[in-house]
Z-matrix of the N, CA and C atoms (Angstrom, degrees):
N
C 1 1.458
C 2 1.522 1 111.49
N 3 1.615 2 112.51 1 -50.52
C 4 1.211 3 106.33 2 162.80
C 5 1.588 4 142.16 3 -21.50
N 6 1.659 5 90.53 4 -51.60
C 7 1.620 6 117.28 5 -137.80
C 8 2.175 7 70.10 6 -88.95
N 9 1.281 8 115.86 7 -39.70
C 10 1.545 9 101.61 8 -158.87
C 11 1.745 10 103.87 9 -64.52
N 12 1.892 11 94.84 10 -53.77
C 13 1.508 12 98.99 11 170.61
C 14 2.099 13 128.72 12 -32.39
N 15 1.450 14 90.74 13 -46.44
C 16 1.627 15 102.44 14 154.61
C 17 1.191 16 123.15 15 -31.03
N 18 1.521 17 121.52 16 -73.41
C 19 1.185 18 153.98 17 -130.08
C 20 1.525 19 93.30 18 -70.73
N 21 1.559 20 103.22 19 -65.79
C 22 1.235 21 163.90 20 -154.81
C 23 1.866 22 97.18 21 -56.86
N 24 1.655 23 91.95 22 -59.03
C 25 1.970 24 93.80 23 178.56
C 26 1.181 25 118.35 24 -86.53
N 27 1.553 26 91.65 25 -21.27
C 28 2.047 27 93.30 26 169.29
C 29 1.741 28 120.70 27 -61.41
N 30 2.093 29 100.53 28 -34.37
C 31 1.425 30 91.27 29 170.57
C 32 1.344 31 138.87 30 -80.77
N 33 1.971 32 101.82 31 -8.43
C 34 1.601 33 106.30 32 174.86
C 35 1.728 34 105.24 33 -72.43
N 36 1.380 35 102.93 34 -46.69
C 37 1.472 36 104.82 35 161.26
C 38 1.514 37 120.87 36 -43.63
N 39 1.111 38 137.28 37 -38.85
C 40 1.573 39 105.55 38 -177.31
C 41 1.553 40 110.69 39 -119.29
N 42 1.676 41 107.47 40 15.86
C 43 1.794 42 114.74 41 148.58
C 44 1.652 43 102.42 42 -69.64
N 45 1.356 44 133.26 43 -68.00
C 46 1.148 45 126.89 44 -164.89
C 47 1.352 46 120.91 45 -40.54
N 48 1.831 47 83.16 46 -64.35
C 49 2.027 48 92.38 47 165.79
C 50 1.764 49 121.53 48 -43.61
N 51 1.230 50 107.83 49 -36.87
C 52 2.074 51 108.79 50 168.52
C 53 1.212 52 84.72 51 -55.65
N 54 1.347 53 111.93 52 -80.20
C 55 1.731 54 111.99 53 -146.71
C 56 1.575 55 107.60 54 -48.57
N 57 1.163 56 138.98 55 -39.55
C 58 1.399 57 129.38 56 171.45
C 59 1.447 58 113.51 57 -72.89
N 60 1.053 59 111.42 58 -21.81
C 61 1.636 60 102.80 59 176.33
C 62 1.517 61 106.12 60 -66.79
N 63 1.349 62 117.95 61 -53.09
C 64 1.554 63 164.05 62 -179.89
C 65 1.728 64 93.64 63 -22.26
N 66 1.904 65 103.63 64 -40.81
C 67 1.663 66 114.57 65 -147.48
C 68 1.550 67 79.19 66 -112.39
N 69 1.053 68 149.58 67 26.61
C 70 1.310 69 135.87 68 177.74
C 71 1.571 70 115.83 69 -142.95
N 72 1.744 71 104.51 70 -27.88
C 73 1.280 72 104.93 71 155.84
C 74 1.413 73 116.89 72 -28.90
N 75 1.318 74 121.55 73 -87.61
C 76 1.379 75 116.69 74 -167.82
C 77 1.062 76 132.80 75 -7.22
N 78 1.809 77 114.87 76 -73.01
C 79 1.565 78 135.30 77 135.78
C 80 1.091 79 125.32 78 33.28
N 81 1.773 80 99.00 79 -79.07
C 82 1.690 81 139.68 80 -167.32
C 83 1.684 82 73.40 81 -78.42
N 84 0.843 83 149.62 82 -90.09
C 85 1.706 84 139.94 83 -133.08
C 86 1.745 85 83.32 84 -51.40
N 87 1.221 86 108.05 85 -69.45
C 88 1.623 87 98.12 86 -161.47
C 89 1.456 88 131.75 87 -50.47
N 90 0.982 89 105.45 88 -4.71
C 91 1.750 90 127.10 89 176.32
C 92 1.826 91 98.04 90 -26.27
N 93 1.420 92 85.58 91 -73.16
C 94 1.802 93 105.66 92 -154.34
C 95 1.459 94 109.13 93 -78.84
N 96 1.338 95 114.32 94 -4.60
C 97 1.565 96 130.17 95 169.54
C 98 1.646 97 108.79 96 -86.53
N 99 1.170 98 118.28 97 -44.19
C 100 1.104 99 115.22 98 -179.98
C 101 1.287 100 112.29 99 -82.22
N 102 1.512 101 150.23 100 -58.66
C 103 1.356 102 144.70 101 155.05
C 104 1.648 103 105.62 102 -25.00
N 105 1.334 104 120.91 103 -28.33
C 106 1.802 105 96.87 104 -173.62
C 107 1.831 106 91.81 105 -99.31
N 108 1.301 107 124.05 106 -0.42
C 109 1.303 108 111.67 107 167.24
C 110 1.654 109 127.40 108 -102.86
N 111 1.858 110 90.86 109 -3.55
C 112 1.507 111 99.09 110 159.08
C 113 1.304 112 123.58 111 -74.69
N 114 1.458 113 113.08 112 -6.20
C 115 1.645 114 122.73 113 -166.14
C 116 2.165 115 90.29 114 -102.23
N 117 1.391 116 112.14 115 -42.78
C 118 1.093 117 84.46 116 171.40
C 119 1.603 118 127.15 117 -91.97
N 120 1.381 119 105.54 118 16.71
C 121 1.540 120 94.69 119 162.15
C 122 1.759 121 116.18 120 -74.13
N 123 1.344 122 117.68 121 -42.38
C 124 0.828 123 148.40 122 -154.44
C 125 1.834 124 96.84 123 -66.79
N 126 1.689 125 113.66 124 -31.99
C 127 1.321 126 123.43 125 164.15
C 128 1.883 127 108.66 126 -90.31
N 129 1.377 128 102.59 127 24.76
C 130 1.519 129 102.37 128 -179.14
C 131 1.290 130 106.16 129 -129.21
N 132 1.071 131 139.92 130 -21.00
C 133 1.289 132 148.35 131 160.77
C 134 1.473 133 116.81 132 -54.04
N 135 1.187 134 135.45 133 102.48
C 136 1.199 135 126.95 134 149.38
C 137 1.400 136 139.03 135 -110.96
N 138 1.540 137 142.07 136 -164.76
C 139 1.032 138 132.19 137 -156.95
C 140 1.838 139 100.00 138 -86.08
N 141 1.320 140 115.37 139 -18.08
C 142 1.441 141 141.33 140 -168.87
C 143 1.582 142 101.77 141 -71.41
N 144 1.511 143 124.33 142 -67.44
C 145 1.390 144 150.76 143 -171.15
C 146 1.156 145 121.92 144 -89.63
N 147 1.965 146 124.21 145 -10.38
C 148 1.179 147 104.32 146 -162.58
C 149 1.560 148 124.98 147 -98.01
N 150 1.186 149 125.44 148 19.19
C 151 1.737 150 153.21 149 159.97
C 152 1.691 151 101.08 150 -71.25
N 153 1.416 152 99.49 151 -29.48
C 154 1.748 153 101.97 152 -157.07
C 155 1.334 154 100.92 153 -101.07
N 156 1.370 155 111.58 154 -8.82
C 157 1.100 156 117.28 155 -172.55
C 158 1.976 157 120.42 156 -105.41
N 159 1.491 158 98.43 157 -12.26
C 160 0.964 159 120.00 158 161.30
C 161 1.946 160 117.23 159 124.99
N 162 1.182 161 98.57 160 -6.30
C 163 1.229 162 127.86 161 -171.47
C 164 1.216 163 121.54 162 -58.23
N 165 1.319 164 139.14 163 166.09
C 166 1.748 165 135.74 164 165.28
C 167 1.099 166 104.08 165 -102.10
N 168 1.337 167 130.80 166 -47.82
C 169 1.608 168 164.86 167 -164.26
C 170 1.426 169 126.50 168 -115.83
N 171 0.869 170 133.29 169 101.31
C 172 1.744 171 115.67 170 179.28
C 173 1.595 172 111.64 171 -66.09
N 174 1.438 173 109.66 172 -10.96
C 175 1.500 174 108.48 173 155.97
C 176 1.632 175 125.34 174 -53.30
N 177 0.938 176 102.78 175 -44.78
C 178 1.851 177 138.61 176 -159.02
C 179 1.463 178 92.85 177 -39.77
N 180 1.653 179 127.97 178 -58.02
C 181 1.158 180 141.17 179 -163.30
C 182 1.372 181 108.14 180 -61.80
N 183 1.651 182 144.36 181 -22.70
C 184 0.877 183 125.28 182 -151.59
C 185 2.097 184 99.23 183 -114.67
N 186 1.180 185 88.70 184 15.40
C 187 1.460 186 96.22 185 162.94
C 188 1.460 187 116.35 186 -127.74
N 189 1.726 188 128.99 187 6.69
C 190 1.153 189 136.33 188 177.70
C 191 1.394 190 108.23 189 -56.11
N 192 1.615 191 99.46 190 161.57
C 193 1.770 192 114.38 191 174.92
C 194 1.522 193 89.02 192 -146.20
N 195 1.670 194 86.22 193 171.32
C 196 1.468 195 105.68 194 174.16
C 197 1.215 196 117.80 195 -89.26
N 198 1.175 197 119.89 196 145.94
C 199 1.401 198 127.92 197 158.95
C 200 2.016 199 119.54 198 -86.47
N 201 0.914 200 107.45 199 169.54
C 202 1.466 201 104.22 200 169.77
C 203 1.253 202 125.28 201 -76.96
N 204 1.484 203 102.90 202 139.58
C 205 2.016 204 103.53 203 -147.98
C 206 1.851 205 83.57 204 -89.17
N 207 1.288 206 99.90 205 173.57
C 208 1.323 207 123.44 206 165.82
C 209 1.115 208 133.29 207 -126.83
N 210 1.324 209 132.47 208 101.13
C 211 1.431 210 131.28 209 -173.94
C 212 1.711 211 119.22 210 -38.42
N 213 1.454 212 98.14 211 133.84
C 214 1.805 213 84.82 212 174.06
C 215 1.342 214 122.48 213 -107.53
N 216 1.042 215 113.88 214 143.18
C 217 1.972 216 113.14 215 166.10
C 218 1.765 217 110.71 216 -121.86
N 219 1.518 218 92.10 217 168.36
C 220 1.438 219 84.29 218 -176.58
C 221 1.616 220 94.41 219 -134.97
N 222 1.357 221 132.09 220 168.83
C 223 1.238 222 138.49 221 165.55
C 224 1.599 223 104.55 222 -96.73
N 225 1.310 224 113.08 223 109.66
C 226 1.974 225 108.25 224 164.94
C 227 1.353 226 113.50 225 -88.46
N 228 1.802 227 102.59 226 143.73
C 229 1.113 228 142.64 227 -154.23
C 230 2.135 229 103.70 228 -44.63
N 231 1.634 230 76.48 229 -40.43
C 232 1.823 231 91.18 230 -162.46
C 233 1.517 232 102.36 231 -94.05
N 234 1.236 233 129.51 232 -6.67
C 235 1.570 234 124.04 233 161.51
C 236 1.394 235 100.77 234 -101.74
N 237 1.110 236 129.89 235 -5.85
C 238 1.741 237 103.54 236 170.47
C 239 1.423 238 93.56 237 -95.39
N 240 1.584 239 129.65 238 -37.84
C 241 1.851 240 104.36 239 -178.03
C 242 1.885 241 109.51 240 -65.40
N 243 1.399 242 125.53 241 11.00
C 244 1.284 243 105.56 242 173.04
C 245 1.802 244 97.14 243 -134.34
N 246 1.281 245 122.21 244 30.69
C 247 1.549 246 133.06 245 113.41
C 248 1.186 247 115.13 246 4.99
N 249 1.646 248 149.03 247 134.82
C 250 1.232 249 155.51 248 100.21
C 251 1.026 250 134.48 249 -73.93
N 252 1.552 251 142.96 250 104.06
C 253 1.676 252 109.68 251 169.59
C 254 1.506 253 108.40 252 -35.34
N 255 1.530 254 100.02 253 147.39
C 256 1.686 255 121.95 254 159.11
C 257 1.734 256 89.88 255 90.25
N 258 1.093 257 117.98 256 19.43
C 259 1.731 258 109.70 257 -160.50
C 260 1.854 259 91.26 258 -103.08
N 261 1.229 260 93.46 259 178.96
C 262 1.790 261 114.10 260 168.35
C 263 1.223 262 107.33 261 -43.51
N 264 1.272 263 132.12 262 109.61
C 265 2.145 264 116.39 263 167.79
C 266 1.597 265 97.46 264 -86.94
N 267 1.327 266 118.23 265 -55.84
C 268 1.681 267 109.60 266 166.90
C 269 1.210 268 142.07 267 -24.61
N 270 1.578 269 96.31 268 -22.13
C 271 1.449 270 114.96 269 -171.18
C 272 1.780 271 106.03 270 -98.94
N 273 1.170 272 120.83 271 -9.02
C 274 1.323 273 133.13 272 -178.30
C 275 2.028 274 110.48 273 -86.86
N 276 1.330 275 93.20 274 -38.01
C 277 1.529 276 102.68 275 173.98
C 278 1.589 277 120.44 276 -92.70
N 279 1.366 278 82.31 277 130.51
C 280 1.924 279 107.55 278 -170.93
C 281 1.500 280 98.57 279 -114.46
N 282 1.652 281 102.43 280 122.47
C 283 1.253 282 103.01 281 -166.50
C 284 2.058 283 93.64 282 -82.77
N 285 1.002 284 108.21 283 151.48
C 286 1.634 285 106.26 284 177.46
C 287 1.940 286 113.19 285 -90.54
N 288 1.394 287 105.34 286 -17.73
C 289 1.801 288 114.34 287 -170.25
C 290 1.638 289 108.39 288 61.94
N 291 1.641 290 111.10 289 32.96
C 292 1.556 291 118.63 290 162.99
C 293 1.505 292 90.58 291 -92.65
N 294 1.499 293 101.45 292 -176.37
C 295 1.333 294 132.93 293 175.49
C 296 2.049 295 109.76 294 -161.18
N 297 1.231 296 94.41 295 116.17
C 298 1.324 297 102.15 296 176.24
C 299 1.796 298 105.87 297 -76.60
N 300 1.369 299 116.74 298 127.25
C 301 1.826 300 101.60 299 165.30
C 302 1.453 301 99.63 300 -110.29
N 303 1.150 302 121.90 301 153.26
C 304 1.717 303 119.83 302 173.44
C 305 1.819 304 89.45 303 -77.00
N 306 0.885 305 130.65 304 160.00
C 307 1.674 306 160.99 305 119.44
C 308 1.376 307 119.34 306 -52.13
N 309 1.532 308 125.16 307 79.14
C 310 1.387 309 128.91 308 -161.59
C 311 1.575 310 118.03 309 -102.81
N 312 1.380 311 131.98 310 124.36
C 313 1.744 312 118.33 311 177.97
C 314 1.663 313 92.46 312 -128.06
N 315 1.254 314 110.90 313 128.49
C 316 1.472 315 107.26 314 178.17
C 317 1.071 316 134.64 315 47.14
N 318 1.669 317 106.99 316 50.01
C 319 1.610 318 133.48 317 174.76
C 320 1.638 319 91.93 318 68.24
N 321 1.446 320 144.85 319 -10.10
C 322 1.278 321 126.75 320 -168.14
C 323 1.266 322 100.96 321 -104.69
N 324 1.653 323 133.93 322 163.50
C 325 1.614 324 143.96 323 -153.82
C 326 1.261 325 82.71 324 -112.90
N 327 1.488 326 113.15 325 138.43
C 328 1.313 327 126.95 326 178.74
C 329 1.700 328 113.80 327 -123.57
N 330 1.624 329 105.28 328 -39.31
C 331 1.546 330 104.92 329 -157.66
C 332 1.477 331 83.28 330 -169.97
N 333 1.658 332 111.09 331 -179.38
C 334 1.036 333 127.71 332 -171.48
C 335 1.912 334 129.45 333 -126.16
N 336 0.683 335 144.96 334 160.37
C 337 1.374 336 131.79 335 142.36
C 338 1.713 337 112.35 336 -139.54
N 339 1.695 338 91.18 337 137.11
C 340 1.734 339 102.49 338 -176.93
C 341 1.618 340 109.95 339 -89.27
N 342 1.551 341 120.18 340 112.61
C 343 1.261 342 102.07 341 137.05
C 344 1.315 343 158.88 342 -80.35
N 345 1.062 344 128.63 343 138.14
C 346 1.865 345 118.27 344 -177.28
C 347 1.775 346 111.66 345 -125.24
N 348 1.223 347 97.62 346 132.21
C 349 1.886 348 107.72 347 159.33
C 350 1.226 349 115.06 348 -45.11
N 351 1.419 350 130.28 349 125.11
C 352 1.508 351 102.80 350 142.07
C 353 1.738 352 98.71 351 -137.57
N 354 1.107 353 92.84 352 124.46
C 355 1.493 354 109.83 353 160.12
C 356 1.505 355 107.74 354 89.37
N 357 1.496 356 136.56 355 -73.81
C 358 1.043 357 154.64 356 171.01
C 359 2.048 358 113.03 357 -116.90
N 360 1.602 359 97.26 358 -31.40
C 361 0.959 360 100.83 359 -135.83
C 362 1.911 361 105.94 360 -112.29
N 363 1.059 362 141.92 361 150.48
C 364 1.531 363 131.17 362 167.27
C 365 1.629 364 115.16 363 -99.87
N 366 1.202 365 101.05 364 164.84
C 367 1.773 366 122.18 365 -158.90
C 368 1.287 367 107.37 366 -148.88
N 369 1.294 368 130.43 367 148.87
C 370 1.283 369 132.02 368 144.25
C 371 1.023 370 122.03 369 -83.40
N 372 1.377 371 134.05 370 95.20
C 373 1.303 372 129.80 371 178.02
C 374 1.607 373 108.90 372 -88.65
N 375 1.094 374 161.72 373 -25.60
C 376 1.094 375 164.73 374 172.82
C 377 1.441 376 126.16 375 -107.54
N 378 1.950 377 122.89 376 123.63
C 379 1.198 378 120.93 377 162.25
C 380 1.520 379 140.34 378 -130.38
N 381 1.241 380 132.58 379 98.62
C 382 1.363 381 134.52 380 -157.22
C 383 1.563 382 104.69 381 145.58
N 384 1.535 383 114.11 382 -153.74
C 385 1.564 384 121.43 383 157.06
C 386 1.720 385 88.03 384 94.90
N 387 1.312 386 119.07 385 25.22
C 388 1.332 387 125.81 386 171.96
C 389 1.650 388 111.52 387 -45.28
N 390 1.419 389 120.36 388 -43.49
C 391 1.552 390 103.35 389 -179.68
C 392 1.917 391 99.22 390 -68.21
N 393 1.197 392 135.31 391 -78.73
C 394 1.461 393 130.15 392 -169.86
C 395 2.216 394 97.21 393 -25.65
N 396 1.423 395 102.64 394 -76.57
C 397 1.567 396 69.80 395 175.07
C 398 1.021 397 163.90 396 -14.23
N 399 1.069 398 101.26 397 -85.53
C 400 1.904 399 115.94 398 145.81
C 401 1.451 400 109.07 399 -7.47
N 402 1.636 401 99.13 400 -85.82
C 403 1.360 402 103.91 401 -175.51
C 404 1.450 403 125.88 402 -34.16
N 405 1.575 404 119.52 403 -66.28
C 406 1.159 405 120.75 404 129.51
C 407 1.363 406 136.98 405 36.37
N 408 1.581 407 107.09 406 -101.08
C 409 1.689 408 150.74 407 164.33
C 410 1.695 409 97.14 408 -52.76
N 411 1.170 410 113.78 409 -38.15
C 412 1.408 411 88.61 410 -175.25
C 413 1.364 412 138.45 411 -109.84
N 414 1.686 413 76.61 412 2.67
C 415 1.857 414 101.83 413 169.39
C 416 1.236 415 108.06 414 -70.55
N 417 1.906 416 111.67 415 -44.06
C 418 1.242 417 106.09 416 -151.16
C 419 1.569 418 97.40 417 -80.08
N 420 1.363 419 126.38 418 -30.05
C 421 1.426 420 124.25 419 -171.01
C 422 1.420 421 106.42 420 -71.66
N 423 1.180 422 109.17 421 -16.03
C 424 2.223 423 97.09 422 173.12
C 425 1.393 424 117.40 423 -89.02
N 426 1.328 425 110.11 424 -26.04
C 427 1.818 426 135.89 425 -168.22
C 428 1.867 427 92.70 426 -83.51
N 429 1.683 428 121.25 427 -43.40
C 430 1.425 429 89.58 428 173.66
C 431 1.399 430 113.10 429 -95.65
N 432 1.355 431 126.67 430 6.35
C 433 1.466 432 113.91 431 174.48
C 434 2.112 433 97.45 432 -78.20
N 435 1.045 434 116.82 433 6.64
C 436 1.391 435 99.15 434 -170.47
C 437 1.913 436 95.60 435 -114.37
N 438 1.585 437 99.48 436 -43.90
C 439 1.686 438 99.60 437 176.59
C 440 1.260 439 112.15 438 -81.65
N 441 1.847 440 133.51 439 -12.86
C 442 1.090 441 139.66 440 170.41
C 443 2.337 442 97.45 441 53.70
N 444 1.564 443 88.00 442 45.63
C 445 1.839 444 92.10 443 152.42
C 446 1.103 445 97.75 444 -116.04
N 447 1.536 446 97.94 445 178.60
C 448 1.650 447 110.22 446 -170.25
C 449 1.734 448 100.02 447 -89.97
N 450 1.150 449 110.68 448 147.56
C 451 1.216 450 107.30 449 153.61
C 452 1.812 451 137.79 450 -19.68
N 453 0.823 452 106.93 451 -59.49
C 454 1.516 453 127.58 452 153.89
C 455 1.471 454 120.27 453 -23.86
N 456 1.447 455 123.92 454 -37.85
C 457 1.280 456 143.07 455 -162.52
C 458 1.527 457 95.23 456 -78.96
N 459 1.326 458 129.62 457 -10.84
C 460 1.581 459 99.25 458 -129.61
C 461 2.012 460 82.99 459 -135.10
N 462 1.162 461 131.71 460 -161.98
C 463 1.465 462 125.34 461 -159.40
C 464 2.119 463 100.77 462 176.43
N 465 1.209 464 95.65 463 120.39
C 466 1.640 465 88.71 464 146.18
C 467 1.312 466 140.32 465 -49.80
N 468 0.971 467 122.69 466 118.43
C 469 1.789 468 112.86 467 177.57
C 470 1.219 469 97.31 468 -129.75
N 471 1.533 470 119.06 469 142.96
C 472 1.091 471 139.15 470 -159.70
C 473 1.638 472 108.79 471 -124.51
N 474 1.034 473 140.51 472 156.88
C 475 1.824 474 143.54 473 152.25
C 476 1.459 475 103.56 474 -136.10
N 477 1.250 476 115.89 475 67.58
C 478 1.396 477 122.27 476 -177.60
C 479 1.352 478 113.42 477 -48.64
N 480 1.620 479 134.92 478 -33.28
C 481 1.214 480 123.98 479 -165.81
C 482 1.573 481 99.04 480 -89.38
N 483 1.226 482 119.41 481 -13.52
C 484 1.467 483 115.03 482 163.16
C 485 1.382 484 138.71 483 -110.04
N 486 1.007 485 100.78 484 17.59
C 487 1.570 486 142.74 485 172.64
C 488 1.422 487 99.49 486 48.98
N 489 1.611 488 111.16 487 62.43
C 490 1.441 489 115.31 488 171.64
C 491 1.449 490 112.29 489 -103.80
N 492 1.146 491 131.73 490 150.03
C 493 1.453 492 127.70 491 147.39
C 494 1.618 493 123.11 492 -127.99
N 495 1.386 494 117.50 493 163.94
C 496 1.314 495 107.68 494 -146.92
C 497 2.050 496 88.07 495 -148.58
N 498 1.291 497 108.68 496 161.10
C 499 1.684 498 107.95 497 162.26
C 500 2.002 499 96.32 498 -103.26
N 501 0.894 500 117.90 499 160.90
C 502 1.201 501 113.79 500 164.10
C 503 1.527 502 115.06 501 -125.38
N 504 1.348 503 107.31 502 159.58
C 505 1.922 504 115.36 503 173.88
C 506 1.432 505 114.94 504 -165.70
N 507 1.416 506 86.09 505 174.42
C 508 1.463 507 81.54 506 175.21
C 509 1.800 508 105.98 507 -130.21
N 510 1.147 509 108.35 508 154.01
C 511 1.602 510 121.62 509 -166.27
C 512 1.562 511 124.27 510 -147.12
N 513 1.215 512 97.18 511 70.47
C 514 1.496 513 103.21 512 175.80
C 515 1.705 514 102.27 513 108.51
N 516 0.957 515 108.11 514 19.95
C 517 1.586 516 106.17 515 -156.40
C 518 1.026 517 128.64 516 80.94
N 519 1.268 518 116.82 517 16.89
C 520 1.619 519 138.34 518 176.80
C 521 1.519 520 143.62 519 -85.72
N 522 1.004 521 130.61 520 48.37
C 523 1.463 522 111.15 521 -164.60
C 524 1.679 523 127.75 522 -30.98
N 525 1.375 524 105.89 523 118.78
C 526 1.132 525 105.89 524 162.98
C 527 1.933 526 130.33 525 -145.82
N 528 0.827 527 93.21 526 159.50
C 529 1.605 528 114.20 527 -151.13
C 530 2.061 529 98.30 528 -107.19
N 531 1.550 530 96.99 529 124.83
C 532 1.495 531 95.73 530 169.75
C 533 1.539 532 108.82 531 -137.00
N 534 1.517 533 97.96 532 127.10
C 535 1.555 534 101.98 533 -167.09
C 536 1.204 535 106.27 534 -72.61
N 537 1.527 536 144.23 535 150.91
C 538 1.094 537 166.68 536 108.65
C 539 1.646 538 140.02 537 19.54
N 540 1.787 539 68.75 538 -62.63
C 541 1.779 540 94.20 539 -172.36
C 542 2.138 541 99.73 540 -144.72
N 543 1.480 542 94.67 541 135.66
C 544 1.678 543 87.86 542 174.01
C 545 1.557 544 113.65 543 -57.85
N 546 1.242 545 113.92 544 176.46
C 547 1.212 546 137.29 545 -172.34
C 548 1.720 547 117.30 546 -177.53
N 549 1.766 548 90.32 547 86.39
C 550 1.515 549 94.32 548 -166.19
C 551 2.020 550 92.22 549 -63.56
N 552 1.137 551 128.00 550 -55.58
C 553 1.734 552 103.14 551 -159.21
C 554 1.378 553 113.87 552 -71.92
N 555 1.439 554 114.25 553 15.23
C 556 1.846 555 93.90 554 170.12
C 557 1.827 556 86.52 555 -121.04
N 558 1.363 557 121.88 556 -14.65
C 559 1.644 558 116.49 557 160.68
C 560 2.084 559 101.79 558 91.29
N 561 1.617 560 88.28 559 33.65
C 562 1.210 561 100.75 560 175.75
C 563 1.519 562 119.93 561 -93.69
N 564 1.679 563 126.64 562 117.58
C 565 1.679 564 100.05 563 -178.75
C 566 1.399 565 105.88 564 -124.50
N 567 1.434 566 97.33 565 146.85
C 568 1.828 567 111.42 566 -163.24
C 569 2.034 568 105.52 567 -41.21
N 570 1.010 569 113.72 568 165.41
C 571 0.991 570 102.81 569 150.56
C 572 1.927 571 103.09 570 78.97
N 573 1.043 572 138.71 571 -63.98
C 574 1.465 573 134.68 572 163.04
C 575 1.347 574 131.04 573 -67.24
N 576 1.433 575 109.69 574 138.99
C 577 1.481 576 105.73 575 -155.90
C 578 1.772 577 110.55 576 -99.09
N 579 1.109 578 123.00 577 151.80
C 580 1.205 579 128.42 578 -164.26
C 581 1.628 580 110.46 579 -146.63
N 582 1.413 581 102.71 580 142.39
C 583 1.670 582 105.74 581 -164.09
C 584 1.683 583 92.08 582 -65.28
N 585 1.417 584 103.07 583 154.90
C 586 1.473 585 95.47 584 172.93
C 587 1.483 586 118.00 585 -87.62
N 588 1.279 587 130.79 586 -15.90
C 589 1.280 588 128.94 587 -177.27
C 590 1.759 589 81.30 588 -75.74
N 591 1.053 590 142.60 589 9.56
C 592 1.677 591 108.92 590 179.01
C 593 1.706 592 95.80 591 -115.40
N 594 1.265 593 114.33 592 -16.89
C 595 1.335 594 131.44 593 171.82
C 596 1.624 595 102.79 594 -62.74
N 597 1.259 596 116.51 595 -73.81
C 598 1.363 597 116.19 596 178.50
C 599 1.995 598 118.17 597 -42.99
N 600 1.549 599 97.82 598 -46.81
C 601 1.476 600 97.85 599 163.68
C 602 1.268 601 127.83 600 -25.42
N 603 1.511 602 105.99 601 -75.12
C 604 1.165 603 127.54 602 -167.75
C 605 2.329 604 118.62 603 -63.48
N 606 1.312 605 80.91 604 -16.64
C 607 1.936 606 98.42 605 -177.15
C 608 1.400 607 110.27 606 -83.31
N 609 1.609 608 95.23 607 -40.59
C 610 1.441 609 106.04 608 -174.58
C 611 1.368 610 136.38 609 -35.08
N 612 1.562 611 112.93 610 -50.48
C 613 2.001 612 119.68 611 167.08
C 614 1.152 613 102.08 612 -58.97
N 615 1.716 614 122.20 613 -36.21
C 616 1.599 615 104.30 614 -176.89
C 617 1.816 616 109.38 615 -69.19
N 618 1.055 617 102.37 616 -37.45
C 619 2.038 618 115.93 617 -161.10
C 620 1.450 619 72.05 618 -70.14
N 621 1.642 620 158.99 619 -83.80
C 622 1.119 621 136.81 620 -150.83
C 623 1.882 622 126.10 621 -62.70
N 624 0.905 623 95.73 622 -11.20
C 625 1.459 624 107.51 623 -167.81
C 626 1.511 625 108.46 624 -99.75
N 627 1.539 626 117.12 625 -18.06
C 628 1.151 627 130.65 626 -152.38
C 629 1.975 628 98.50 627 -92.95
N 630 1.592 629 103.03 628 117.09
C 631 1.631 630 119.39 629 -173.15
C 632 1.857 631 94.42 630 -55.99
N 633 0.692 632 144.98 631 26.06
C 634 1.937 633 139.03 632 -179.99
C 635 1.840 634 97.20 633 44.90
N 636 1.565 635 133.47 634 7.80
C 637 1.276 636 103.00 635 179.22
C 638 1.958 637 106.41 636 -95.97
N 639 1.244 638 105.39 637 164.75
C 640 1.756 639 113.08 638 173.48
C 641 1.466 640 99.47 639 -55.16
N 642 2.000 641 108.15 640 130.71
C 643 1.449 642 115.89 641 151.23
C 644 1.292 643 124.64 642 -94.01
C-alpha cells in the first residue's frame, strides 16, 4: 500500500513538473527570435528616433541585452461583461502567445521588443513602447522585492477595452492583480496588489455598460 501511495505522489509530482515545464517551453523557443530582433533594432535606431525610441543615446542600442520577457494576456470585453463574483478568474484570461522582452543597457530598462506566434512559428512584431515598459519593469521590481518571487511568476494582464493594465501572480493560491498606473475612480493605486476577483468587481458596471467601441 505504501509502495502504491509512493508511486502514486511521485506521478502527481512529475505531471506538475511537465505542466510547468510545458508553460515555459514557449519562452525557450523565443530565445533565438528575440536576440536576432535585438540586432535589428539596433539597425532601427537612429540619431532621428532614438529618444522616441526609448533611448539616452542612439549609441546605447548597440550594446543592449535582453531582459526577461513576460508573457501577455488580455481580459475580453464579452467574458468580463458575463463575469460573476465567486466565478472562474482563469476563465477571464486569454493568453495572446506574445512575449514582452525588456530592452536592457546597463542593468537599466530602456525599450522594448514584442514577440508573437504565428502559426508554428515566432516574429517580432513590435519595437519601442519604452514608457509602458518601464512602467511595467518597475512595478514588477518593487512587487518582487516585497513577495520575494522571481520574476518569472508574474504575467501582463491587460483590459484593453478599459484601458487597464495590470502585473499578474499568484500568492498562496491566489490570484492577484497589481495595477500599473493609479486610477482614482475605480480606487486603484499603482504599485499595490489586490485580489483579482475584487479587481474584476470593481470594473464590472463599467465592462457592462461599456458600448464595445475603442476609447
Amino acid at each position: 500500500m505504501r509502495l502504491l501511495l509512493s508511486l502514486f505522489i511521485a506521478l502527481l509530482l512529475a505531471a506538475a513538473q511537465a505542466r510547468a515545464q510545458g508553460a515555459a517551453a514557449p519562452f525557450s523557443e523565443t530565445q533565438p527570435v528575440a536576440q536576432k530582433a535585438l540586432k535589428t533594432f539596433s539597425r532601427l535606431v537612429t540619431k532621428e528616433n532614438y529618444k522616441r525610441m526609448g533611448f539616452e543615446d542612439p549609441e546605447e542600442v548597440r550594446t543592449a541585452t535582453l531582459g526577461a520577457p513576460l508573457q501577455d494576456f488580455i481580459v475580453r470585453l464579452d467574458k468580463l461583461k458575463k463575469y460573476e463574483p465567486g466565478g472562474s478568474l482563469d476563465e477571464l484570461l486569454t493568453a495572446t502567445d506574445q512575449g514582452i522582452y525588456p530592452v536592457m543597457v546597463k542593468g537599466q530598462v530602456r525599450s522594448s521588443i514584442t514577440i508573437s506566434k504565428t502559426g508554428e512559428s515566432w516574429q517580432a512584431v513590435s519595437f519601442g513602447g519604452p514608457n509602458f515598459i518601464k512602467l511595467i519593469s518597475g512595478t514588477l521590481a518593487e512587487n518582487t522585492k516585497a513577495t520575494r518571487l522571481d520574476s518569472s511568476a508574474y504575467q501582463v494582464i491587460r483590459v484593453p477595452s478599459l484601458n487597464l493594465f495590470f502585473l499578474g501572480f499568484r500568492l498562496n493560491n491566489e490570484l492577484m492583480f497589481v495595477p500599473v498606473t493609479d486610477n482614482a475612480r475605480l480606487k486603484f493605486k499603482a504599485g499595490a496588489g489586490m485580489k483579482a476577483e475584487n479587481v474584476f468587481s470593481a470594473v464590472l458596471p463599467e465592462a457592462k455598460a461599456h458600448n464595445g467601441l475603442p476609447r
